[in-house]
C-alpha positions in Angstrom: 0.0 0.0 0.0 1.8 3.3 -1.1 1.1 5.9 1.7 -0.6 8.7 0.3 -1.3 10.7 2.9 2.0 12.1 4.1 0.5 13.3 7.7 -0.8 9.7 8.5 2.1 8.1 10.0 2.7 4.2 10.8 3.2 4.1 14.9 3.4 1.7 17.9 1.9 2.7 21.5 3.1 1.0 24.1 0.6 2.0 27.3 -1.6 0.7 30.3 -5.0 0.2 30.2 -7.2 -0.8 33.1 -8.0 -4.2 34.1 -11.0 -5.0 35.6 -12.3 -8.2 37.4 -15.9 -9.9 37.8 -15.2 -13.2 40.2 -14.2 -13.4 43.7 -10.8 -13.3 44.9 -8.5 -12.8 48.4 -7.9 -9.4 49.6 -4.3 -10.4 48.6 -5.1 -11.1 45.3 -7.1 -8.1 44.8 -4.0 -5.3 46.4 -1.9 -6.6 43.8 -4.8 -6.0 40.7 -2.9 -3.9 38.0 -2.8 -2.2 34.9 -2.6 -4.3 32.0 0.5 -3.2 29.9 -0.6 -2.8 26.1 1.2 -2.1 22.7 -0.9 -1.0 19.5 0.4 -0.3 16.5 -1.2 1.3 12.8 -1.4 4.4 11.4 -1.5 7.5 14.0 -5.0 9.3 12.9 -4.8 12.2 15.6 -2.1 13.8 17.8 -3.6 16.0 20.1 -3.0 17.4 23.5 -4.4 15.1 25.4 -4.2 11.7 23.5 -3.5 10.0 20.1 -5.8 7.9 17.9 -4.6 4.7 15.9 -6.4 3.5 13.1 -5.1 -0.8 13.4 -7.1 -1.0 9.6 -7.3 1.4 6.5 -8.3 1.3 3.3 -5.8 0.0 1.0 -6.5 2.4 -2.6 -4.5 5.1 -2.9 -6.2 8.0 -1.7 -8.3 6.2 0.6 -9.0 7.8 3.8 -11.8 5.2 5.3 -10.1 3.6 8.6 -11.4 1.4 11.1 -10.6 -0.6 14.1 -9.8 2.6 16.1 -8.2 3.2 19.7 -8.0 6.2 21.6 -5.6 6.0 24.1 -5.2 9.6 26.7 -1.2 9.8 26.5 -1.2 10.0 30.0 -1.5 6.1 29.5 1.5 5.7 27.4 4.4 4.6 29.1 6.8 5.4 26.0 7.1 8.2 23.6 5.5 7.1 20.4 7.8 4.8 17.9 7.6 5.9 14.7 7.5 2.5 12.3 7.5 4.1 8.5 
């Protein structure tokens, strides 16, 4: 796929995303409940001051702007700067 869109960059985020839980566990089990650690990677979509958006599908014509399979991730979550793939 040639990229034809010069501001649409290929990206990895690494970041934490909340875990959650829905059975019963010890109290032990539950102080030690943590962040799950995450990496996403596609073309970055947004940049803005408070988070980036990364498209992991997009259309393949040249031209194409159509993405899907988004994530939104606040960049107070990211635990690395962005990579930069392309």
């Amino acid at each position: 796929m040639k990229r034809s869109d010069k501001t649409r960059r290929l990206v990895e985020a690494c970041w934490l995303d909340a875990a959650t839980g829905n059975e019963w566990i010890s109290g032990a089990e539950a102080e030690a409940f943590e962040p799950v650690a995450c990496k996403t990677a596609g073309d970055l979509v947004a940049r803005t001051r408070t988070h980036v958006t990364i498209a992991s599908t997009v259309g393949a014509e040249e031209g194409d702007t159509e993405c899907n399979a988004l994530t939104t991730i606040p960049k107070a979550w990211l635990t690395k700067p962005l990579r930069f793939l392309d």
